[in-house]
Backbone as CSV, one residue per row, in Angstrom:
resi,resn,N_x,N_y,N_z,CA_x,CA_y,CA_z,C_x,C_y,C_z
1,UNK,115.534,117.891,203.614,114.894,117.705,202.345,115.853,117.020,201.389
2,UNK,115.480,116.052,200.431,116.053,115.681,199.755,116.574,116.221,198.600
3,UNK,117.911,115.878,198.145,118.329,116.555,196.501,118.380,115.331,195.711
4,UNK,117.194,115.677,194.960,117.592,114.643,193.648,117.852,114.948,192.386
5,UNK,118.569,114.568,191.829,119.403,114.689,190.859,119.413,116.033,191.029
6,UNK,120.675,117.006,191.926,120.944,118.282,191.655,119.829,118.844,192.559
7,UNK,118.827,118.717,192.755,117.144,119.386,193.085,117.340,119.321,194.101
8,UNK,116.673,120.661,195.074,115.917,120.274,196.305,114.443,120.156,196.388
9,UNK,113.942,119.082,196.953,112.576,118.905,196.654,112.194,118.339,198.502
10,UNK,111.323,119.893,198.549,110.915,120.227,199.647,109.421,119.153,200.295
11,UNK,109.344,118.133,201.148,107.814,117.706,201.768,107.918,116.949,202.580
12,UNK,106.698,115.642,202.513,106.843,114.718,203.507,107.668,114.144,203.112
13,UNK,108.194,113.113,203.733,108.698,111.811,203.961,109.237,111.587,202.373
14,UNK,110.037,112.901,201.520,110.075,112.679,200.124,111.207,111.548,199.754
15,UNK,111.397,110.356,199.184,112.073,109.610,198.448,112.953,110.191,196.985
16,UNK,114.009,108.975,197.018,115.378,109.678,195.867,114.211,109.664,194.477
17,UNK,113.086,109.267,194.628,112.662,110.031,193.062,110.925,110.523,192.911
18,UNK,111.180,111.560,194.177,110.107,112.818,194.422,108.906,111.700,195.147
19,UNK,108.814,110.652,195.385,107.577,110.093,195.935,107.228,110.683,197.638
20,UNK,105.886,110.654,197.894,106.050,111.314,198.862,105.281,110.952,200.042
21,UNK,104.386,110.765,201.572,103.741,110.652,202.234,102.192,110.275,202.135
22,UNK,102.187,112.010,200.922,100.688,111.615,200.379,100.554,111.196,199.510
23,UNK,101.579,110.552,197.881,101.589,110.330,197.074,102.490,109.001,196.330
24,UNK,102.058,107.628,196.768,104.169,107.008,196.928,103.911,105.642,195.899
25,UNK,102.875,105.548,195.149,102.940,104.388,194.170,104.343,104.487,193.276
26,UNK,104.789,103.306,192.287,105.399,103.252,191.464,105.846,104.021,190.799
27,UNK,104.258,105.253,190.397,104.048,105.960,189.348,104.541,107.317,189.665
28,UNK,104.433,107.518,190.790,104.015,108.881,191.622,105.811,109.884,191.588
29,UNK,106.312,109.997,190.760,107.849,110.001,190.397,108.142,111.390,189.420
30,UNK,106.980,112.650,190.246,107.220,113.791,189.709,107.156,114.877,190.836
31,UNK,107.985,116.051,190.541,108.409,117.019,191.436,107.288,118.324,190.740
32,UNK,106.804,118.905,191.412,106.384,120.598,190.345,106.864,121.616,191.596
33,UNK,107.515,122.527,190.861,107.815,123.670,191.508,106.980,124.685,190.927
34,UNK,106.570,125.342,192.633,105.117,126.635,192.488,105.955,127.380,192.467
35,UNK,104.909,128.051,191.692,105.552,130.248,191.450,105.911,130.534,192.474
36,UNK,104.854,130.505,193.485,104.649,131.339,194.668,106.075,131.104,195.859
37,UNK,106.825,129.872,195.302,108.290,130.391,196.230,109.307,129.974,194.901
38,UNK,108.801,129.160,194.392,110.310,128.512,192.694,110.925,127.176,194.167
39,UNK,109.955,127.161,194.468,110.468,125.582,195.370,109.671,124.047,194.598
40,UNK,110.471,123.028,194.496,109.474,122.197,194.080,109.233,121.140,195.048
41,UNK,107.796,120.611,195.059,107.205,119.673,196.216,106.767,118.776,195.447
42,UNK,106.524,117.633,195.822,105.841,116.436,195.372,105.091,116.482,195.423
43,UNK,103.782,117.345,195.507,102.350,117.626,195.400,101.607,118.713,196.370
44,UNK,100.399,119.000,195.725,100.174,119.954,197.067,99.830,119.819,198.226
45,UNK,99.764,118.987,198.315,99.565,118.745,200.567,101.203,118.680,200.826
46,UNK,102.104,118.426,200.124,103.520,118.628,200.746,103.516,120.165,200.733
47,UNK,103.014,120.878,199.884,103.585,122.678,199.671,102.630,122.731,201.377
48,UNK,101.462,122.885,201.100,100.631,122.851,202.364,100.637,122.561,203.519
49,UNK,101.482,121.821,203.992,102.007,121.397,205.041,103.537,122.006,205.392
50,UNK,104.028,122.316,204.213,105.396,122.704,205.133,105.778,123.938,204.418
51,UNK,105.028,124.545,203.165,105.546,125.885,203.433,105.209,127.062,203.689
52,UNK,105.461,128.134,204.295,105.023,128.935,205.285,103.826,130.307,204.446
53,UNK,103.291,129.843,203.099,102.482,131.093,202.792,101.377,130.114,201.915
54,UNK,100.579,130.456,201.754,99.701,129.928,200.203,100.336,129.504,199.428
55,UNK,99.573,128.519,198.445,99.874,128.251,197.336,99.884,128.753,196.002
56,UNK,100.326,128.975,194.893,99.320,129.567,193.856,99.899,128.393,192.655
57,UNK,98.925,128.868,191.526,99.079,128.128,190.521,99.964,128.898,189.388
58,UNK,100.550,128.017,188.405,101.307,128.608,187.326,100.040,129.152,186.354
59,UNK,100.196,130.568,185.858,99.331,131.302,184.834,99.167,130.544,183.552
60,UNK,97.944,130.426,183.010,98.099,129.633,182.269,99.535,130.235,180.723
61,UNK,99.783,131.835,180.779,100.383,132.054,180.151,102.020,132.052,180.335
62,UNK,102.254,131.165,181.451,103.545,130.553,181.390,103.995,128.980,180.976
63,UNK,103.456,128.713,180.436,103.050,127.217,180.129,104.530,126.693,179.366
64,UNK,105.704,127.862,179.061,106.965,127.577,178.521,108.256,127.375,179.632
65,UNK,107.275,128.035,181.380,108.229,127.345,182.093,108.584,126.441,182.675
66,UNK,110.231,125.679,182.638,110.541,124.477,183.216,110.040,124.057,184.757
67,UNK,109.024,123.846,185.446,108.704,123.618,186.597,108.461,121.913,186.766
68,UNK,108.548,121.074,185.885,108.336,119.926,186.686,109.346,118.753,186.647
69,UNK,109.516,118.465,187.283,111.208,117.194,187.837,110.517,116.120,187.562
70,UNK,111.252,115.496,186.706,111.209,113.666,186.572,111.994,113.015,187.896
71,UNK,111.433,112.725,188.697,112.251,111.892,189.827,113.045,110.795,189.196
72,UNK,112.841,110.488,188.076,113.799,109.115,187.908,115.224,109.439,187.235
73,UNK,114.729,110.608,186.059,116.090,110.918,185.389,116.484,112.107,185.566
74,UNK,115.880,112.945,186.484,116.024,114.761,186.695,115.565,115.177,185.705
75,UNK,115.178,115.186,184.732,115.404,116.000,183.326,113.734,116.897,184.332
76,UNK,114.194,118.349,184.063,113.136,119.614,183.960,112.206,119.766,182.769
77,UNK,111.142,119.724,182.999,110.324,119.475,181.599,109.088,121.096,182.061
78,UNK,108.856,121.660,180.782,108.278,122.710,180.700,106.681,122.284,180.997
79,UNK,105.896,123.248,181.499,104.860,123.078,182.133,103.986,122.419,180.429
80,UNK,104.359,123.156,179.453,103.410,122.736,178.625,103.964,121.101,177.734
81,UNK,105.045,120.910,178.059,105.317,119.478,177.379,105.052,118.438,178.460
82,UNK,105.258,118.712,179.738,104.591,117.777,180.806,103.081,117.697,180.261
83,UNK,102.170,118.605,180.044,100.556,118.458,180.146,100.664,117.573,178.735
84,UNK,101.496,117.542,177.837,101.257,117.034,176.774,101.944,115.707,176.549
85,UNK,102.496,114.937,177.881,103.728,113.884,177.586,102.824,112.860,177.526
86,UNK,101.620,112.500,177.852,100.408,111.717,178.081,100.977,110.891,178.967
87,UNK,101.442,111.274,180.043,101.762,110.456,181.455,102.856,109.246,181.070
88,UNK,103.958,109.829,180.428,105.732,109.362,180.420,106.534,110.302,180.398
89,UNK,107.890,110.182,180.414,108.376,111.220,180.590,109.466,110.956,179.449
90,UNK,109.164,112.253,178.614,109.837,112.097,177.366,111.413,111.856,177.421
91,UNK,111.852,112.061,178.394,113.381,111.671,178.261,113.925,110.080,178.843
92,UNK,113.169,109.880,179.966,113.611,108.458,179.898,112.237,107.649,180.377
93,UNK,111.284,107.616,179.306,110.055,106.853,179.162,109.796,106.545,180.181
94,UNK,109.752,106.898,181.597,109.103,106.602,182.707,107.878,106.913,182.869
95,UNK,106.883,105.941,183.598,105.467,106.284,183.325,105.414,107.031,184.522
96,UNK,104.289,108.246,184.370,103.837,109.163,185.668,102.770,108.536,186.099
97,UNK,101.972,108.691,187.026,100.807,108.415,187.370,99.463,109.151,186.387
98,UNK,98.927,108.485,185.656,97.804,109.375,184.937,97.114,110.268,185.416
99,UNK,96.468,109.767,187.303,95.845,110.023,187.966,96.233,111.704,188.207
100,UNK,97.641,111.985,188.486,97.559,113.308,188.398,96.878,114.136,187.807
101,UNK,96.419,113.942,186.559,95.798,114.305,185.431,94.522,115.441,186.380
102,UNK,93.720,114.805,187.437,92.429,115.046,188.163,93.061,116.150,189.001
103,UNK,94.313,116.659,189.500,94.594,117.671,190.161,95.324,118.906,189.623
104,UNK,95.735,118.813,187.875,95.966,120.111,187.242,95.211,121.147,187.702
105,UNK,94.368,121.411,187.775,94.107,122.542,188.623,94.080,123.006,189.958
106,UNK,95.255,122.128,190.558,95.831,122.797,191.517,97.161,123.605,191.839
107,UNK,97.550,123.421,190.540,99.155,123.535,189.930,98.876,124.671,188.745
108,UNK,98.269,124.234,187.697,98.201,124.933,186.285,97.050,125.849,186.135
109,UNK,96.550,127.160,185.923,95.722,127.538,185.820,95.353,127.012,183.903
110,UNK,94.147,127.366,183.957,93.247,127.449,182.488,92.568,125.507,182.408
């Protein structure tokens, strides 16, 4: 598995800035780490495929913890300033994929 910046970021075929097998455009340059191990994957068919229990989602009343990796600059961004960065990443203006936007509820509850 790869370490980027500092990180281990557990899946497929993951690249130095979280892109992954099922996920590998330009954009696609974010890590989220699930509750259910504090591991972070490049999306959920990487958790699903390689780690050994279910998935679960973050409560919506943790929304102050750091779970998601900027693949480009490392910086850890809190679950609730990621939902609110409108797809850049506030520390070094890298664009995310918007498209993620359609699978928050596989990650974030509420």
């Amino acid at each position: 598995m790869p370490i980027i910046h500092g990180t281990e970021v557990h899946g497929v075929e993951v690249d130095a800035e979280t892109r992954c097998s099922h996920y590998d455009t330009e954009r696609d340059v974010i890590a989220i780490q699930f509750p259910c191990c504090n591991e972070y994957y490049p999306c959920f068919r990487c958790h699903d495929e390689v780690a050994d229990h279910p998935r679960e989602t973050w409560p919506e009343n943790q929304r102050d913890a750091e779970a998601v990796l900027c693949g480009v600059c490392g910086s850890e961004l809190a679950i609730a300033e990621y939902l609110s960065c409108e797809s850049q990443c506030p520390e070094c203006d890298t664009d995310f994929n918007p498209g993620c936007a359609n699978h928050y509820h596989l990650y974030f509850d509420g």
